[in-house]
Structure formats: structure tokens, C-alpha cells
C-alpha positions in Angstrom: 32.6 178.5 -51.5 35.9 179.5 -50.4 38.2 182.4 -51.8 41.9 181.3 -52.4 43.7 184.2 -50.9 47.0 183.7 -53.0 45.3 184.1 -56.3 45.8 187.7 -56.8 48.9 187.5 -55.8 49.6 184.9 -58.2 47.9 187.1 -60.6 49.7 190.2 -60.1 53.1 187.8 -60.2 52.3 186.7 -63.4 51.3 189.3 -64.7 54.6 191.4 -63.6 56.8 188.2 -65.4 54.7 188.8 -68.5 55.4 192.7 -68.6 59.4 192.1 -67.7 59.6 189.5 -70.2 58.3 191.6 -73.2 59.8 194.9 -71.6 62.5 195.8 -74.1 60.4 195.2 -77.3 57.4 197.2 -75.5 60.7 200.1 -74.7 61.3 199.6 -78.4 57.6 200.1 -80.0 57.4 203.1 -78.0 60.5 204.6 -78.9 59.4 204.2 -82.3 56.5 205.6 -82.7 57.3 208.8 -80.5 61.0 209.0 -81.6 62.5 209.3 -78.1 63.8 206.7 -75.7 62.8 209.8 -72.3 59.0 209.3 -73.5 59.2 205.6 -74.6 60.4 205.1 -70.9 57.7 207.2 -69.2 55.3 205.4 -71.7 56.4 201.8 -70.8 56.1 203.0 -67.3 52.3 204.0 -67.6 51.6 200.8 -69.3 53.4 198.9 -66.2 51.2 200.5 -63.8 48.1 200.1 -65.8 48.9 196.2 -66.4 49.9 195.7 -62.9 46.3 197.3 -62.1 44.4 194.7 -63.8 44.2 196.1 -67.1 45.3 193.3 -69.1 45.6 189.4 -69.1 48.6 188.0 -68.0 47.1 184.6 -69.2 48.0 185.5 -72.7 51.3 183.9 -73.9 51.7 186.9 -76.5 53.1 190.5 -76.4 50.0 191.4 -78.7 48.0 192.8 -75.7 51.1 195.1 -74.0 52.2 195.6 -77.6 49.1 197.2 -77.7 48.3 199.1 -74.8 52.1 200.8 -75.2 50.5 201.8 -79.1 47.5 203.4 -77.2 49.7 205.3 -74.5 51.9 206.4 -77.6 49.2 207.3 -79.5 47.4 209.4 -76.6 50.8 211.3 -76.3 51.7 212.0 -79.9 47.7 213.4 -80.0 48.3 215.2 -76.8 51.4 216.8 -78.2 49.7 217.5 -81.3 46.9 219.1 -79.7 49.1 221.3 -77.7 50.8 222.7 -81.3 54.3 220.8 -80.8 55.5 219.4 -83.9 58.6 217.0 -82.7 58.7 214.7 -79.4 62.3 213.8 -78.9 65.6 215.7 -79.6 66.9 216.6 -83.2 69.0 214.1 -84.8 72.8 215.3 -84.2 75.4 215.9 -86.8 77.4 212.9 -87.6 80.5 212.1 -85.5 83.4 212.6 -88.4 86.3 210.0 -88.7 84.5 206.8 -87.2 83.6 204.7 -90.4 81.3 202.6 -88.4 79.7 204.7 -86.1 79.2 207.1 -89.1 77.4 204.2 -91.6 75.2 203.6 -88.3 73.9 207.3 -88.0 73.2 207.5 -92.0 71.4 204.9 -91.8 69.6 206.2 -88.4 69.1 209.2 -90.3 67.9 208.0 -93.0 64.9 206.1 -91.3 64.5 209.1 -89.5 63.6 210.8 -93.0 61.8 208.5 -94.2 59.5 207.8 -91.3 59.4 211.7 -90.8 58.1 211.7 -94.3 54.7 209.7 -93.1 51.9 211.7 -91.1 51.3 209.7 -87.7 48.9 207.5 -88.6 51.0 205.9 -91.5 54.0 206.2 -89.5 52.3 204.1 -86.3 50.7 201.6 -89.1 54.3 201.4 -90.4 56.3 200.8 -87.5 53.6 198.1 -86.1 53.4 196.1 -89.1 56.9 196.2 -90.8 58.9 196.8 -87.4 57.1 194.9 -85.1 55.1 192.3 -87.4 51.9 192.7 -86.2 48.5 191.5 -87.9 46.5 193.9 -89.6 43.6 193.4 -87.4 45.8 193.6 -84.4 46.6 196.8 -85.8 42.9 198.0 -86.1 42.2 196.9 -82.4 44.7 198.9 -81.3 44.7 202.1 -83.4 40.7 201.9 -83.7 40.5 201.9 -87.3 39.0 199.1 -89.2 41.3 196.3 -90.8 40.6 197.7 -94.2 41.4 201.0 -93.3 44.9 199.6 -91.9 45.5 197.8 -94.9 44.9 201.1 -96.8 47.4 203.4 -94.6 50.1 200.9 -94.6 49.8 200.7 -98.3 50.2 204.1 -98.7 52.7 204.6 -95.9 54.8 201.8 -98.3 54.0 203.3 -101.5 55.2 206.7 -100.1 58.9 204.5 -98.2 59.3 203.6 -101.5 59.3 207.3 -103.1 56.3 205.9 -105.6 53.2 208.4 -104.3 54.2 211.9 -106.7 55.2 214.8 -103.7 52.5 217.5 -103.9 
């Protein structure tokens, strides 16, 4: 039997297409769950090298798989940073720029979903931000987070209960 040498090369180019393709939502997951674009870039980069590596499919037509393995990475850091006592990844939301009615609606409202997300531990938060910002399934979410699909279901109802101010504050 003979080995096609241009296979793995036609491999690794697809599989680079699929990662450039999806790259800004993948930027953009990351960002969100660790709440700073320095990290989400060093976190998309990780997931580039591991994809490139052989450590996906680039058969799949879908993001679900990279959407994924960014999650994981981002996970592994916010637990990493947890385990290491830091509270906040990212900088501190500025004060808002006076005078600019635009630019000053766009910051309350970045603040504002700052607050609320800051108001959801990370699980809830990362159930949150897959499913309502980035539409995933629920048992996409459980592959990725390692839960099962009902426990998903249970954290983002929670996580939504507590969005919509109706869980009492303790």
C-alpha cells in the first residue's frame, strides 16, 4: 500500500483554514469568559498550536470543536488563577470618558454586563456566556465544561434566574 505524502500537509492546511476562519469568534469566547482581550489572545494562541498539532478535526464544518478547546484553555486559566488566590484576570473597568454621548452609552452598557456577569461564580458565568453569547447546545456545553447536560441546564438556569435579579441576595 502506498502512503500519499501530501496528506498531512493537506491536513495541517486545512486544518489552519478552519482555525483562521473561526478565529475572531474563538478571540471573542475567550475574552469572555476570562474578561481580557491580553489572555484571550495568549488563549487563542495555545489552542492554535494544539489544533495545528493534531488535536482536533479539521474535517468538521463547525466551530463547536475550537469553540471548545478555547472553553477548556479558558477554563484551565481561570482555575489556575484561582488556585493561585487571584481574584480578577484582566484590568479594572475605567471611569467613563465624560462629554461623548455615544461612547458614554457604550461603556454603561459595557459596564453593566460587566456587573452582571461579575455577579455569577465561574461556572455560571462560562455556562452563561456559551449558551446565551455564543448559542451553544447544552450538551456541547457539558462536553466541554465536563458536567453532565442536566447539570448545564441547572447552572444556566440559575445563572439566568440570578441576570434577571430573581434568586433573593444572601
Amino acid at each position: 500500500m502506498e502512503r500519499n505524502p501530501e496528506r498531512p500537509a493537506e491536513e495541517r492546511r486545512r486544518a489552519s483554514q478552519a482555525f483562521e476562519e473561526h478565529a475572531a469568534l474563538l478571540h471573542e469566547v475567550a475574552r469572555s469568559m476570562l474578561g481580557d482581550a491580553g489572555e484571550a489572545a495568549r488563549v487563542v494562541e495555545e489552542a492554535r498550536t494544539r489544533w495545528l498539532a493534531g488535536q482536533g478535526d479539521p474535517s468538521e464544518g463547525s466551530p463547536d470543536a475550537l469553540i471548545g478547546l478555547v472553553s477548556v484553555l479558558a477554563l484551565t486559566r481561570l482555575r489556575a488563577a484561582q488556585a493561585n488566590g487571584e481574584e480578577h484576570i484582566g484590568p479594572w473597568l475605567p471611569e467613563p470618558l465624560r462629554g461623548e454621548p455615544d461612547l458614554k452609552m457604550a461603556e454603561s452598557v459595557s459596564a453593566a454586563l460587566a456587573t452582571v456577569l461579575g455577579m455569577l461564580d465561574q461556572e455560571e458565568r462560562t455556562v452563561f456566556m456559551l449558551r446565551h453569547g455564543f448559542g451553544l447546545a447544552y450538551a456541547d456545553i457539558a462536553s466541554v465544561t465536563g458536567l453532565t447536560e442536566e447539570g448545564v441546564r441547572g447552572i444556566d438556569a440559575r445563572a439566568k434566574a440570578q441576570v434577571r435579579c430573581e434568586v433573593p441576595h444572601l
